[in-house]
OpenMM code with the backbone's topology and positions (N, CA, C; nanometers):
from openmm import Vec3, app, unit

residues = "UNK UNK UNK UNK UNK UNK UNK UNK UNK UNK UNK UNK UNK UNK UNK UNK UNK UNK UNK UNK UNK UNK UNK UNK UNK UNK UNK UNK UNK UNK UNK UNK UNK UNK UNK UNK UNK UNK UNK UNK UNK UNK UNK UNK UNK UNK UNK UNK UNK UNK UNK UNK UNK UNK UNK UNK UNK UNK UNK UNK UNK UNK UNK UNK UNK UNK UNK UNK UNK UNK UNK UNK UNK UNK UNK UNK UNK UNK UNK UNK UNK UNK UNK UNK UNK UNK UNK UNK UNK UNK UNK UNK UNK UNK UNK UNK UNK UNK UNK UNK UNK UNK UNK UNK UNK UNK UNK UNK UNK UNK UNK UNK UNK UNK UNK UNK UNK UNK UNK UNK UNK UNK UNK UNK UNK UNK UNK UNK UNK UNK UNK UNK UNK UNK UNK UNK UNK UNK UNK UNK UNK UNK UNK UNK UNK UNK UNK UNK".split()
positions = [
    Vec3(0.0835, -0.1170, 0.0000),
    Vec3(0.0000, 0.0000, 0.0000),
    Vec3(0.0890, 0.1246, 0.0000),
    Vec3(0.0258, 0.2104, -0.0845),
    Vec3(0.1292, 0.3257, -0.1084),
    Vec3(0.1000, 0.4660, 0.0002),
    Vec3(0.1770, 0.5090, 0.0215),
    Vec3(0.1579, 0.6532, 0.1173),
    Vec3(0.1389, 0.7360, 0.0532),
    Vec3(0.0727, 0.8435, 0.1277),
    Vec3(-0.0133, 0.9634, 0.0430),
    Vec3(0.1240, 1.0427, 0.1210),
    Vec3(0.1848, 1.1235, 0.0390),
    Vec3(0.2561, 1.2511, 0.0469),
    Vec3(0.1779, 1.3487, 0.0704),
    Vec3(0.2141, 1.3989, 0.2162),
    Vec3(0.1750, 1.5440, 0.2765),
    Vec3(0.2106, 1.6473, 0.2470),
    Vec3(0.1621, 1.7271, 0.1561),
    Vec3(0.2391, 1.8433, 0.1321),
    Vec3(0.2601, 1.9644, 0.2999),
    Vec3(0.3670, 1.9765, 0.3162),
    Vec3(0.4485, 2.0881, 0.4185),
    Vec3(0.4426, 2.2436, 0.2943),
    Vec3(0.4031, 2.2713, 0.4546),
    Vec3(0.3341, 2.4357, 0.4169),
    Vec3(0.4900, 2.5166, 0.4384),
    Vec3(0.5119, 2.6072, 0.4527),
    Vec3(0.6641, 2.6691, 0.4939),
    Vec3(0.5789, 2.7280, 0.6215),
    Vec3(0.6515, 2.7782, 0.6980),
    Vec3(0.5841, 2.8461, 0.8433),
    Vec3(0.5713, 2.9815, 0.8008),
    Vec3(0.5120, 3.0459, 0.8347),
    Vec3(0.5383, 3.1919, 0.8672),
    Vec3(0.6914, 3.2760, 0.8830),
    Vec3(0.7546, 3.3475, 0.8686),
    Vec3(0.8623, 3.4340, 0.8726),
    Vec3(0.8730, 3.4695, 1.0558),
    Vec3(0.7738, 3.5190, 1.0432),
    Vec3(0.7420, 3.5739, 1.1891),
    Vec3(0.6815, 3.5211, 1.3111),
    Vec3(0.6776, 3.3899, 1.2629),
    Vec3(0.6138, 3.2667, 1.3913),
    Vec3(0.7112, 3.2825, 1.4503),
    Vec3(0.6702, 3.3008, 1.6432),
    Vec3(0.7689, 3.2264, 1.7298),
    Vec3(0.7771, 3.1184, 1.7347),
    Vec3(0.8890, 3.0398, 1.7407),
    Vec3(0.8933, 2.9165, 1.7279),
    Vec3(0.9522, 2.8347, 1.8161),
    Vec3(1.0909, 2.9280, 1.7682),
    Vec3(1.1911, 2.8642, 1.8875),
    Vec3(1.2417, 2.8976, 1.9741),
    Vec3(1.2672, 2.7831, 2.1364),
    Vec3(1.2934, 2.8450, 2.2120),
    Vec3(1.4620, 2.9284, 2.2451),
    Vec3(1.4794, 3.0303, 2.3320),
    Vec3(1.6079, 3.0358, 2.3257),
    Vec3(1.7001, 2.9196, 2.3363),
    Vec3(1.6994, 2.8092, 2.4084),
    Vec3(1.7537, 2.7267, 2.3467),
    Vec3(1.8313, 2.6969, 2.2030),
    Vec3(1.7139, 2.6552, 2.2052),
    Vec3(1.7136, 2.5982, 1.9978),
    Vec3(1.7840, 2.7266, 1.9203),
    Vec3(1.7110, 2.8561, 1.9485),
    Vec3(1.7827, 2.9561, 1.8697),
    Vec3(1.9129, 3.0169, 1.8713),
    Vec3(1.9852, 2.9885, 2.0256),
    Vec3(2.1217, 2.9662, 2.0228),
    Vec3(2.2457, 2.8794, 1.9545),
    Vec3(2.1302, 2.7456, 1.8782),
    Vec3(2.2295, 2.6596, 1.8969),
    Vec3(2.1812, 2.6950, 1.7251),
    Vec3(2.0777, 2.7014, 1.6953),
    Vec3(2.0888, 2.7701, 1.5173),
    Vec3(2.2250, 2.8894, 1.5205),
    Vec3(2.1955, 2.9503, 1.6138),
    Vec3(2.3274, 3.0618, 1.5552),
    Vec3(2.4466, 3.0518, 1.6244),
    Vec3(2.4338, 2.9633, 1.6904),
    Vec3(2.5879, 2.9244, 1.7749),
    Vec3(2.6254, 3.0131, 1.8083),
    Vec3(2.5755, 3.0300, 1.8960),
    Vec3(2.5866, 3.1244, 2.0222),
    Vec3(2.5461, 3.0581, 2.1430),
    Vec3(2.5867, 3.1078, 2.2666),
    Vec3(2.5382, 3.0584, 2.4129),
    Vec3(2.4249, 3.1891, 2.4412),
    Vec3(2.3174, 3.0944, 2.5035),
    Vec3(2.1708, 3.2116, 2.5476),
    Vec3(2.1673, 3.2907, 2.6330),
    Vec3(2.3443, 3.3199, 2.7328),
    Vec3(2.3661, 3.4438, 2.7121),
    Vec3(2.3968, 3.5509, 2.6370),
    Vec3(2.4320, 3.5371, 2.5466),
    Vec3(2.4425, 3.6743, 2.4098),
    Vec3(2.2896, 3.7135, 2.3485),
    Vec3(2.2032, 3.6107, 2.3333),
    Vec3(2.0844, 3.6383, 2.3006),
    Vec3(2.0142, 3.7083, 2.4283),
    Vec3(2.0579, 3.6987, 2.5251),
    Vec3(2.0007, 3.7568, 2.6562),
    Vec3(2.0561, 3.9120, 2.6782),
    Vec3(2.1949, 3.9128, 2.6317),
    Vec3(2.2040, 4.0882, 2.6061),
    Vec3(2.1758, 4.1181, 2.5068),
    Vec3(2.1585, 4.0596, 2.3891),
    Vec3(2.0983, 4.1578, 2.2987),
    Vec3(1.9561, 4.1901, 2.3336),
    Vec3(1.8628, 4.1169, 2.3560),
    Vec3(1.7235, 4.1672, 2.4635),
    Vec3(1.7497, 4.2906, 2.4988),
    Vec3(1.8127, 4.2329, 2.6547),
    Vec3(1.8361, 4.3518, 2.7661),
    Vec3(1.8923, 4.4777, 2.7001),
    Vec3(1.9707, 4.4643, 2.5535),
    Vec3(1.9812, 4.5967, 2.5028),
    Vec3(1.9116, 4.6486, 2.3646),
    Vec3(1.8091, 4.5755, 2.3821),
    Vec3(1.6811, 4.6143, 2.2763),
    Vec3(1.7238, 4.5930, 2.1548),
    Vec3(1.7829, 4.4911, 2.1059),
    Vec3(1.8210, 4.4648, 2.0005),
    Vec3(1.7822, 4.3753, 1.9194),
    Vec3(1.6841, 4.2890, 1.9990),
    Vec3(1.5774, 4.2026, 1.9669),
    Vec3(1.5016, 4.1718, 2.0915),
    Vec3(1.3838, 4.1279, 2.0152),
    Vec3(1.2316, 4.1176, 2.0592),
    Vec3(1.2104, 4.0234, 2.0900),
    Vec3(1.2504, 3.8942, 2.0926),
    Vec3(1.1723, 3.7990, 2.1025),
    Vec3(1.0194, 3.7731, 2.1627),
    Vec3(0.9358, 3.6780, 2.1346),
    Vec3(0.7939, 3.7145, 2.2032),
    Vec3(0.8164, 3.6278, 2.3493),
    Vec3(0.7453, 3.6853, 2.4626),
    Vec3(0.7605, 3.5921, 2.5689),
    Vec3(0.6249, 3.5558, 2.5980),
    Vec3(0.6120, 3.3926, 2.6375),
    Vec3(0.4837, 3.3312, 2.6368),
    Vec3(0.4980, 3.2935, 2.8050),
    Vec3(0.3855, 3.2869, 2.8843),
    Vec3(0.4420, 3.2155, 2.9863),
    Vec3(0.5093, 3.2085, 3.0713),
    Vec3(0.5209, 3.3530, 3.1102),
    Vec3(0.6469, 3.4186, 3.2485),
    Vec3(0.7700, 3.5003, 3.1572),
    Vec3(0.8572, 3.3702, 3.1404),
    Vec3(0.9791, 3.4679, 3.0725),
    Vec3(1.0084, 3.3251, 2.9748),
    Vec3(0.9572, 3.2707, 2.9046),
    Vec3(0.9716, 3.1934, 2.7987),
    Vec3(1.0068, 3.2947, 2.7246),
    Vec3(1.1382, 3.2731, 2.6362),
    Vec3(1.1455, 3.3459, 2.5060),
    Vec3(1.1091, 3.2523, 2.3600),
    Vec3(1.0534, 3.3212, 2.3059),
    Vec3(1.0189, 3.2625, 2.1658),
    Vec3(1.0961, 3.3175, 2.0456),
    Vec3(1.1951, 3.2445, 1.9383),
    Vec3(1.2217, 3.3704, 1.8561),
    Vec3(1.1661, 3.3072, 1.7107),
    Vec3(1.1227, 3.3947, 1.5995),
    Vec3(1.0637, 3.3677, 1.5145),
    Vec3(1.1781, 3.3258, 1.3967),
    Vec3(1.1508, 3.2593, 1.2835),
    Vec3(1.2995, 3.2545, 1.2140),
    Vec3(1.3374, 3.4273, 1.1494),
    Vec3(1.2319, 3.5037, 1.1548),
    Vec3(1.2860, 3.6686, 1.1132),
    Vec3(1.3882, 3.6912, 1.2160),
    Vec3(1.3558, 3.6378, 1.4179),
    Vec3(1.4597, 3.7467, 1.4551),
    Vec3(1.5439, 3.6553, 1.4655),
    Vec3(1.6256, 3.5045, 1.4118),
    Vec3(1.7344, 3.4550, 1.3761),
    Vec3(1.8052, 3.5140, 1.2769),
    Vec3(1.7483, 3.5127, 1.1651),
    Vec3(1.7947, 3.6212, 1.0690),
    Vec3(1.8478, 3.7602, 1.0975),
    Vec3(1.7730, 3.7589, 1.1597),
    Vec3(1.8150, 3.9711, 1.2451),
    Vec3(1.9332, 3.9396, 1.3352),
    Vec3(1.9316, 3.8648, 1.3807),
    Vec3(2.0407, 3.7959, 1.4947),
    Vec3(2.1667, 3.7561, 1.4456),
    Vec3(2.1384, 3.7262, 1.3162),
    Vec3(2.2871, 3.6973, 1.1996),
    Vec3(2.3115, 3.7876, 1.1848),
    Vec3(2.2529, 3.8683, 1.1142),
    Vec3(2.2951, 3.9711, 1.0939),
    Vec3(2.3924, 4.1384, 1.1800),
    Vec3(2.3084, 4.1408, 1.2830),
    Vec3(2.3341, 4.1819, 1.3758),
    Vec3(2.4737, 4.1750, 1.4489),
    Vec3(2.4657, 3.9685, 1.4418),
    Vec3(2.6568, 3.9570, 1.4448),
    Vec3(2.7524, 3.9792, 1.3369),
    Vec3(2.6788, 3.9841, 1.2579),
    Vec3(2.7988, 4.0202, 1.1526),
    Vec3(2.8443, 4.1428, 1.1663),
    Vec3(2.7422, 4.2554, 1.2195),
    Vec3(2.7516, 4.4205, 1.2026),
    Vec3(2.9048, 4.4080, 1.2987),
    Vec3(2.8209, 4.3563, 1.4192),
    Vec3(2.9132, 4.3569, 1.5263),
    Vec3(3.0493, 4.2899, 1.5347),
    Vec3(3.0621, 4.1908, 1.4350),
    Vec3(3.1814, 4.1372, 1.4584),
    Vec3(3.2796, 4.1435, 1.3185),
    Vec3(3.2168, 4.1642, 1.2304),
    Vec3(3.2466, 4.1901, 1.0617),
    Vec3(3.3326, 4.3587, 1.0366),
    Vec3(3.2118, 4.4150, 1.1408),
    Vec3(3.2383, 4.5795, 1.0704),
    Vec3(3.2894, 4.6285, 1.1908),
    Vec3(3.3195, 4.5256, 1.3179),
    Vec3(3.3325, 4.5640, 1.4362),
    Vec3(3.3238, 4.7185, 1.5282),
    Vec3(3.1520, 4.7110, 1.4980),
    Vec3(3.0629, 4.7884, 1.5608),
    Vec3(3.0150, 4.7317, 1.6945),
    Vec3(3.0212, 4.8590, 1.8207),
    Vec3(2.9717, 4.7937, 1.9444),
    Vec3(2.8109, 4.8229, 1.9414),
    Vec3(2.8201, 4.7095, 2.0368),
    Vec3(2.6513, 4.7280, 2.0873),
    Vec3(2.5536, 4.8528, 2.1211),
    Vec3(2.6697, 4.9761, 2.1824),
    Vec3(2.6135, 5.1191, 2.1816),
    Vec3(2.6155, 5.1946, 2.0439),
    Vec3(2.7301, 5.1841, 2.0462),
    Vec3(2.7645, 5.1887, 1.8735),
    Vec3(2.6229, 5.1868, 1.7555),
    Vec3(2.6255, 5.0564, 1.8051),
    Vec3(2.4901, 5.0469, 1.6673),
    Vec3(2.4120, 5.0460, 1.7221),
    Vec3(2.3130, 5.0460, 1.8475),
    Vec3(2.2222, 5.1018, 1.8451),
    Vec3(2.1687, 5.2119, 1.8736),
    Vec3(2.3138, 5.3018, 1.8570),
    Vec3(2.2870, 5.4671, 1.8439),
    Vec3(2.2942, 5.4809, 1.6797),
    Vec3(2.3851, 5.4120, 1.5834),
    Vec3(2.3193, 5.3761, 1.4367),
    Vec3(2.2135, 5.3618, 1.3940),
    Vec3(2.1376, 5.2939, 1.4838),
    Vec3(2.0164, 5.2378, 1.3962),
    Vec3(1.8899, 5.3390, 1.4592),
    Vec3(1.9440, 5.4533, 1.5351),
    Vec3(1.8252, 5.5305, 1.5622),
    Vec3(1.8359, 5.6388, 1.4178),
    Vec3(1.9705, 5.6199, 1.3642),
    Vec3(1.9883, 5.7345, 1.2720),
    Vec3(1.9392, 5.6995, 1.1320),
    Vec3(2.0031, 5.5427, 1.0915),
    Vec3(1.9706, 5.5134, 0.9699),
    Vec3(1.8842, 5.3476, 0.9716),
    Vec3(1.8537, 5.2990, 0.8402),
    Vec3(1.8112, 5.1747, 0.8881),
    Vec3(1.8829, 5.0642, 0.8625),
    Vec3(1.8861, 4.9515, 0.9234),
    Vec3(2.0074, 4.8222, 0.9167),
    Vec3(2.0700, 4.7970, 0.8078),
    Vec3(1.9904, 4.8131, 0.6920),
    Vec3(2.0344, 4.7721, 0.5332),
    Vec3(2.1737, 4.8802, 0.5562),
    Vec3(2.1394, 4.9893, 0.5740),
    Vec3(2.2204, 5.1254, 0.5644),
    Vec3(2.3691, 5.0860, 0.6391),
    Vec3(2.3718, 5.0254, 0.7693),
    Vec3(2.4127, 4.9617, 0.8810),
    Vec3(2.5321, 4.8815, 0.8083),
    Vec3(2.4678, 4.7444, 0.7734),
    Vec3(2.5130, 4.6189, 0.7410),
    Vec3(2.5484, 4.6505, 0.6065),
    Vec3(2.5431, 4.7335, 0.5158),
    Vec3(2.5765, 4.7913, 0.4109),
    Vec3(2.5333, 4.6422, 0.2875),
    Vec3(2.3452, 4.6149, 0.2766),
    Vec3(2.2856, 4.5277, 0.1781),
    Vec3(2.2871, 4.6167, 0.0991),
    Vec3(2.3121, 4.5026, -0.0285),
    Vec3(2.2693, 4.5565, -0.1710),
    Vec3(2.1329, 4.5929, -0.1311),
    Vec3(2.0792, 4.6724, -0.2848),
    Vec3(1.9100, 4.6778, -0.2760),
    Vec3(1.8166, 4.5592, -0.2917),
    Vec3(1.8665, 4.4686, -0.3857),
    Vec3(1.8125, 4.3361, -0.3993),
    Vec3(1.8199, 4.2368, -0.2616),
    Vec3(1.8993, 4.2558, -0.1417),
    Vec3(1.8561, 4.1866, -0.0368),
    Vec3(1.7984, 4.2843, 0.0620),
    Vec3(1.8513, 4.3818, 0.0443),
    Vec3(1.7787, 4.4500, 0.1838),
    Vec3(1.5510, 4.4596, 0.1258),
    Vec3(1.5629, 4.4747, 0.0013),
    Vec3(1.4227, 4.4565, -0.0552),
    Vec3(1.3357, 4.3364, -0.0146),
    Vec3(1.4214, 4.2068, -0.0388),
    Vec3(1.3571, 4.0784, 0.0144),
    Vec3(1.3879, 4.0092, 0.1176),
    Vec3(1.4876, 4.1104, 0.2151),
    Vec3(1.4282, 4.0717, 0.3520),
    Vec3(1.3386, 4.1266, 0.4680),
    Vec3(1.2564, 3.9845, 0.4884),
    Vec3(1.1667, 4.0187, 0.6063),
    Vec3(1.1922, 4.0213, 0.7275),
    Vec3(1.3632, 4.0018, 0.7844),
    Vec3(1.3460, 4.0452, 0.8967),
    Vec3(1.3998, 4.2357, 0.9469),
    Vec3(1.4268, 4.2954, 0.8212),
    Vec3(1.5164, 4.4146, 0.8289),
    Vec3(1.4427, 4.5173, 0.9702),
    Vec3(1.5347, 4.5749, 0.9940),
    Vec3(1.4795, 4.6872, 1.1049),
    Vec3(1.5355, 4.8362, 1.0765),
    Vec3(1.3900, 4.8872, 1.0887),
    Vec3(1.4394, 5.0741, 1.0594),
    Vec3(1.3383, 5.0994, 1.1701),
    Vec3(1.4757, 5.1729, 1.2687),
    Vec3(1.4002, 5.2568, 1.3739),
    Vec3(1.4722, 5.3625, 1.3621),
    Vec3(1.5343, 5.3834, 1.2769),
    Vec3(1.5477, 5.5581, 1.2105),
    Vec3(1.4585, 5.6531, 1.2484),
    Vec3(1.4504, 5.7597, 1.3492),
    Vec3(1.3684, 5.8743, 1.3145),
    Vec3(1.3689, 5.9574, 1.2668),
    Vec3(1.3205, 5.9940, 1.1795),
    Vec3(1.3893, 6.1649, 1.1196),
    Vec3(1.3848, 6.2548, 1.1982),
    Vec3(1.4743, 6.3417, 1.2112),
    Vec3(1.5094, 6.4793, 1.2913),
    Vec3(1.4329, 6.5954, 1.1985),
    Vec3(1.4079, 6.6702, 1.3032),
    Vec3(1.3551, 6.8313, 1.2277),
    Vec3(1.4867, 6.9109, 1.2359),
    Vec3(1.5117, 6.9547, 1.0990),
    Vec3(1.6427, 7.0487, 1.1039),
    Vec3(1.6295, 7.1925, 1.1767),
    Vec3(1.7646, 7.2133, 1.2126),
    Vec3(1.7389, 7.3628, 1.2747),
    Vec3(1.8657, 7.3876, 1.2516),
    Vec3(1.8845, 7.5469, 1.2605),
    Vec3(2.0055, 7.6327, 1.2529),
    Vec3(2.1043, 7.5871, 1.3353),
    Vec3(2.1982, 7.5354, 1.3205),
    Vec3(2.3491, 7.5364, 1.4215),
    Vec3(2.3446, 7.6991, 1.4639),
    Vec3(2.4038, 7.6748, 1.5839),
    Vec3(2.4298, 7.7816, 1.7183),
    Vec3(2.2505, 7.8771, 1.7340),
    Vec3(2.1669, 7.8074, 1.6792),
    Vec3(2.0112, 7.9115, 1.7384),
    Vec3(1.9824, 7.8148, 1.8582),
    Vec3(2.0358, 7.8246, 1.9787),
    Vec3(1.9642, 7.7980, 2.0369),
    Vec3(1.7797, 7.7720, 2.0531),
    Vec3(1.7214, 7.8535, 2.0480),
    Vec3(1.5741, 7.8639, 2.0560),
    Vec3(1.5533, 7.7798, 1.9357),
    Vec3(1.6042, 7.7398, 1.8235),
    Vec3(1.5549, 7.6479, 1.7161),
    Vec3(1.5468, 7.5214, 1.7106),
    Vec3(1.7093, 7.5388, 1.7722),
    Vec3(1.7354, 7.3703, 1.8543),
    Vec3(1.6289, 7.3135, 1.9597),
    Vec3(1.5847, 7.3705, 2.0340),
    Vec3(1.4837, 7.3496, 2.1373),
    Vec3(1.4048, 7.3208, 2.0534),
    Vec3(1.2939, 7.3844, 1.9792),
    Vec3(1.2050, 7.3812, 1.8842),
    Vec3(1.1951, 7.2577, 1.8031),
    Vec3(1.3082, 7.2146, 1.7134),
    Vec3(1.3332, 7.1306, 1.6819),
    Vec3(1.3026, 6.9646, 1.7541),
    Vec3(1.3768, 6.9956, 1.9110),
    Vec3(1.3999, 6.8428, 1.9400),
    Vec3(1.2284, 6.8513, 2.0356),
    Vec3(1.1790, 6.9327, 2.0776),
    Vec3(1.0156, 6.9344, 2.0982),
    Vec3(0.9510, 6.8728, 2.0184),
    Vec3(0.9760, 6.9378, 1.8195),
    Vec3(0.9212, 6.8601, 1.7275),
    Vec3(0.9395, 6.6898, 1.6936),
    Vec3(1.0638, 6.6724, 1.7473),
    Vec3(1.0785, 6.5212, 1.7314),
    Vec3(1.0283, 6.4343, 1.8122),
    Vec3(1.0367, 6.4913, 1.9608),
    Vec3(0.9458, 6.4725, 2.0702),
    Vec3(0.8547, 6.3949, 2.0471),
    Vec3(0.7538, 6.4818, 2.0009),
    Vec3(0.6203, 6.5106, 1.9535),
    Vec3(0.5751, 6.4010, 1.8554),
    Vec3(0.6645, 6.3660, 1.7691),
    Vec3(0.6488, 6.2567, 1.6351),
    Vec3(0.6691, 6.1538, 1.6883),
    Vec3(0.7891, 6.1410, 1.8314),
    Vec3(0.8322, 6.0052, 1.8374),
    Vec3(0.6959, 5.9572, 1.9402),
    Vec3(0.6351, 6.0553, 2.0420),
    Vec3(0.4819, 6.0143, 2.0639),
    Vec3(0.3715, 5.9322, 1.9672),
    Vec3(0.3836, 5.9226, 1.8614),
    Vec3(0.2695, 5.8923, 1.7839),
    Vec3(0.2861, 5.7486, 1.7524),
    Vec3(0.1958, 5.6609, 1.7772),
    Vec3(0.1947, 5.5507, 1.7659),
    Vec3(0.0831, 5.4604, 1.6467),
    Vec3(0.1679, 5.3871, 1.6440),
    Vec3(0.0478, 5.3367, 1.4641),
    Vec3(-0.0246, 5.2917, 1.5504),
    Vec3(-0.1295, 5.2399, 1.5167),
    Vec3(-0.2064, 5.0963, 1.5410),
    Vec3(-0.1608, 4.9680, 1.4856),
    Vec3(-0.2056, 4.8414, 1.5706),
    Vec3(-0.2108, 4.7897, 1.5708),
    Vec3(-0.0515, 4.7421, 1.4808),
    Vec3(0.0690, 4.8401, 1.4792),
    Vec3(0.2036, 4.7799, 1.4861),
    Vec3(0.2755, 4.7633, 1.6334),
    Vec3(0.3722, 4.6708, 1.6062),
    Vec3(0.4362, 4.6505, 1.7138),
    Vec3(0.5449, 4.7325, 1.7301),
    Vec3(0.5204, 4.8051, 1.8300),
    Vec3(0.6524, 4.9270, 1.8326),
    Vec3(0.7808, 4.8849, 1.9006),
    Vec3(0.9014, 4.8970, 1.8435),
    Vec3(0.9963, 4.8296, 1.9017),
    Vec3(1.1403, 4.9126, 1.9299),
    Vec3(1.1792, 4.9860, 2.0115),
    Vec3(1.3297, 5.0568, 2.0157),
    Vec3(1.4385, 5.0396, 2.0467),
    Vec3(1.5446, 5.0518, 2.0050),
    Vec3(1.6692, 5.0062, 2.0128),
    Vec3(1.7368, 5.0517, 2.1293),
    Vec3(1.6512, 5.1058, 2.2447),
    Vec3(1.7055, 5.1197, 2.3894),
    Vec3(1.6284, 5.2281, 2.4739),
] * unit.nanometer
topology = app.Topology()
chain = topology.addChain("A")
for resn in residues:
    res = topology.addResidue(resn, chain)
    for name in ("N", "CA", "C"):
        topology.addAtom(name, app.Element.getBySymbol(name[0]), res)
């Protein structure tokens, strides 16, 4: 008797899946390094269940990447995530356009600044009020996430 072949779906990008565990040993790393990058907002993982971490295969991907910034272009951890408030990771990790386009795990927490006059005081104020003000505004129903 013959077996019926199951077709396998691919998962989601953004399913949590795995636990820190498992996702350490995909990126060979010990689940302390995944534990400071957390603690320094550098990924999200979802937590189910007290402090279960979950990571999806996007933030493995982000997590490669991330070491490469850090150990490739040997950028520190303050380092880049005072980078990535300025520009976004593609910009960072320096992707062509053809990958930074088709990946789903990229991160831009870039804000734009309101320009003002060097040495006006009173503009400068003005200015970082206005950014203030923008970085208040929250989408719906996205997940807002900052790099510290």
């Amino acid at each position: 008797m013959a077996r019926k072949k199951v077709e396998v779906k691919p998962l989601r990008s953004d399913l949590p899946i795995y636990p820190i565990g498992v996702a350490a040993k995909l990126l060979g790393v010990h689940p302390r390094t995944l534990r400071i990058y957390e603690a320094e907002g550098l990924v999200k993982p979802t937590q189910q269940s007290g402090a279960r971490r979950l990571y999806s295969p996007n933030d493995i991907q982000w997590v490669e990447c991330l070491r490469s910034i850090i150990h490739d272009q040997g950028i520190s951890i303050p380092g880049l995530k005072k980078l990535l408030t300025l520009v976004p990771c593609w910009d960072v990790a320096e992707c062509s356009k053809d990958v930074h386009e088709s990946c789903e795990a990229k991160v831009d927490w870039a804000v734009p600044r309101t320009l003002h006059r060097v040495g006006d005081e009173e503009d400068r104020k003005r200015a970082k009020a206005a950014d203030k003000q923008k970085g208040k505004k929250v989408v719906p129903g996205k997940k807002q996430v900052s790099p510290g």
